[in-house]
C-alpha positions in Angstrom: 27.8 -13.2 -44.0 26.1 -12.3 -40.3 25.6 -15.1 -38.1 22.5 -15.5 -36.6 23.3 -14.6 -33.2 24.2 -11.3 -34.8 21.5 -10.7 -36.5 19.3 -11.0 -33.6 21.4 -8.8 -31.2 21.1 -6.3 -34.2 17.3 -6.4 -33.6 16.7 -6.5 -30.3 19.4 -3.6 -30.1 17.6 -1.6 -32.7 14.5 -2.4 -30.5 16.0 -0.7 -27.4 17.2 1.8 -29.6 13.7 2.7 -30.5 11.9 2.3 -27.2 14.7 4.5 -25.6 14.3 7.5 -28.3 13.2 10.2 -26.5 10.9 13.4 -28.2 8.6 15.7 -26.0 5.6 13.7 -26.1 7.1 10.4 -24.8 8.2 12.8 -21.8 5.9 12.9 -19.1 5.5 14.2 -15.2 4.2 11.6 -13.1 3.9 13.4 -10.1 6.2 10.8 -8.5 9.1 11.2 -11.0 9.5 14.9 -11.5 13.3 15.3 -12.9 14.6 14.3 -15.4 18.7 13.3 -16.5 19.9 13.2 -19.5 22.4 10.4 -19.5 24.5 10.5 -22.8 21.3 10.1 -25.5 18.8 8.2 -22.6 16.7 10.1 -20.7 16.0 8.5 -17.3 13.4 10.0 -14.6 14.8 10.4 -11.2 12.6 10.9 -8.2 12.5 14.4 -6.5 11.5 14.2 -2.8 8.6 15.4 -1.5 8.7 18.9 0.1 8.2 17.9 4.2 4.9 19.5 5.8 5.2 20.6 9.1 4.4 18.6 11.9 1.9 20.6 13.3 0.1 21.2 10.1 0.2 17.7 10.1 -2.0 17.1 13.3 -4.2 20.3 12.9 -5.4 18.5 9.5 -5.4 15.3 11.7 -7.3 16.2 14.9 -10.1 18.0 12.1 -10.5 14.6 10.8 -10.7 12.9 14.3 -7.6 11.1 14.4 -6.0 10.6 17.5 -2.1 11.8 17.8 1.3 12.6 20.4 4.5 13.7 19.5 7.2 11.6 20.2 10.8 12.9 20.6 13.8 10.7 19.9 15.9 10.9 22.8 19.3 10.5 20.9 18.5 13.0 17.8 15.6 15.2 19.6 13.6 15.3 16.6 10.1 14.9 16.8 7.8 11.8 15.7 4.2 12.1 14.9 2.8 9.2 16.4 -1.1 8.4 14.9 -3.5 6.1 16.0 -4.5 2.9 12.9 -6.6 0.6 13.9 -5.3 -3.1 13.2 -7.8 -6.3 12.9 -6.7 -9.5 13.2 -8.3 -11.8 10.5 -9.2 -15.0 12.2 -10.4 -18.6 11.1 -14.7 -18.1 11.3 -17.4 -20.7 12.9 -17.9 -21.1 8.9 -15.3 -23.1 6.6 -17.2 -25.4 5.2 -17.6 -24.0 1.6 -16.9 -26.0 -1.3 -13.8 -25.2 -2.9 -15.9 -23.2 -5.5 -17.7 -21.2 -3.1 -14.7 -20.5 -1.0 -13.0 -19.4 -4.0 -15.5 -16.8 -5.0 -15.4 -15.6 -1.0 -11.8 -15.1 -1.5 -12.0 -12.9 -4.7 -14.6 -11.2 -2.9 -12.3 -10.7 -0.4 -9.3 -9.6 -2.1 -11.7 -7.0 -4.4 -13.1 -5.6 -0.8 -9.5 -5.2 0.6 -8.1 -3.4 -2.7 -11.0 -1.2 -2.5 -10.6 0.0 1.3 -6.6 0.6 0.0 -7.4 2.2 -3.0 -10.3 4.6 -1.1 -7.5 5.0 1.4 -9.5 3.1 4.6 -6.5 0.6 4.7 -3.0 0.9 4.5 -1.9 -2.5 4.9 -3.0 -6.3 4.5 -2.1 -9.3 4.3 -2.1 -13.3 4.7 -0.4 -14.6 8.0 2.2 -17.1 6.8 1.4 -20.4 8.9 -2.1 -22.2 9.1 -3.1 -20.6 12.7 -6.1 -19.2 14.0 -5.2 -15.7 12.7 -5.6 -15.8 8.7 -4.3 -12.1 7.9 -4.2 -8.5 9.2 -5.4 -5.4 7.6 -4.2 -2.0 9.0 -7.2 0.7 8.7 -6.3 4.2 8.9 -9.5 5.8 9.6 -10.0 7.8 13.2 -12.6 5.4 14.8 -12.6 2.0 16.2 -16.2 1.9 15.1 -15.5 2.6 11.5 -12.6 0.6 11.2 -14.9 -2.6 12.9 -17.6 -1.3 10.3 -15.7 -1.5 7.3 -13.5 -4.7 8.4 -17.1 -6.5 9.1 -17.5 -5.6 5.5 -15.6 -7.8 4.2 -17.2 -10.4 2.0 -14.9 -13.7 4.3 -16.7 -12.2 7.5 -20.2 -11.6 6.3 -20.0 -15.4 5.5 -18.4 -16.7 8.6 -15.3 -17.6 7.5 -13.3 -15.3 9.3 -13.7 -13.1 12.5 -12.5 -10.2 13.4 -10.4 -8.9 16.1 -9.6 -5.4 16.5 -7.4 -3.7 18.2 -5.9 0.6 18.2 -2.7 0.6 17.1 0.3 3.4 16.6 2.6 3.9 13.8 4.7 7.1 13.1 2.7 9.2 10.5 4.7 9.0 7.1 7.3 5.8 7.9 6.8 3.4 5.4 8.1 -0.4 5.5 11.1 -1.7 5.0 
C-alpha cells in the first residue's frame, strides 16, 4: 500500500512534470530571454545580452532630445563613461499633514499610481521612501532633459498638490546604462 506522503510527492511531481512539458506553443521570445537550453527534457530560457550601441550614437540621440552629457574616461581601464544629467527631487514633509488617516491614505495611493505612471511613461527611473522619519520623505530620479519638466511633473504629484510634501530638486549625474546593485 502507498503511504500518504508518497502519494502526495507522486502528485505534486506529476504536477511539475506537466508544467515543465515543453511543445512549441508554450515556447515564447520575451525580448528579454531570447535563448533557449535544453537541459536533459527542461527547457530553461537563458538571457542573451544586449548588443552595446555606441557611445556616440548614444549622445547624438541624447543631445536631439536635449539631454545634457560628458564622457568620462576611467583612468585605470581608459574606457569611456557616458555621463547624463537626471534630475533628482527630494520628497519632503509639506506645511500640510493634517489629513485624517482616510484622506492621507487616498493621497498616498494617489501618490504611488502618479509615481508608477512617470516610471512606466519613462519620466522617472527611480523612487522611493527614505527609511527614517526625517524631513525628507523619499526621492524620485526623473530622467527627462529639463529642470523645468522634471519640477513640472514632480509638482504633479497628487502628496504635493495637497501640501503634504515639498519638493526639492536638484541636477544630478549617473553613467547612462549602469543599473543598481
Amino acid at each position: 500500500m502507498v503511504s500518504n506522503k508518497t502519494f502526495w510527492y507522486a502528485i505534486l511531481f506529476s504536477s511539475l512534470v506537466v508544467a515543465c512539458k515543453n511543445d512549441n506553443k508554450s515556447v515564447r521570445n520575451t525580448g528579454e530571454l531570447d535563448a533557449m537550453v535544453k537541459t536533459d527534457t527542461l527547457f530553461v530560457e537563458v538571457p542573451v545580452e544586449p548588443a552595446k550601441r555606441p557611445i556616440k550614437e548614444i549622445k547624438k540621440e541624447l543631445a536631439a532630445k536635449g539631454f545634457k552629457t560628458f564622457d568620462y574616461i576611467v583612468e585605470k581601464t581608459a574606457d569611456t563613461i557616458l555621463m547624463q544629467q537626471y534630475f533628482i527631487a527630494f520628497l519632503k514633509a509639506g506645511p500640510i499633514r493634517s489629513q485624517n488617516e482616510e484622506e492621507a491614505e487616498l493621497l498616498q495611493e494617489a501618490h504611488v499610481a502618479h509615481l508608477t505612471k512617470m516610471y512606466e511613461m519613462g519620466y522617472a527611473d527611480i523612487s522611493g521612501p527614505l527609511g527614517d522619519n526625517s524631513e525628507i520623505r523619499g526621492i524620485t530620479i526623473y530622467n527627462v532633459p529639463t529642470l523645468k519638466m522634471a519640477d513640472s511633473l514632480a509638482n504633479a504629484d497628487p502628496m504635493v498638490k495637497a501640501g503634504r510634501l515639498i519638493i526639492e530638486i536638484h541636477p544630478w549625474w549617473a553613467a547612462k546604462g549602469y543599473g543598481l546593485r
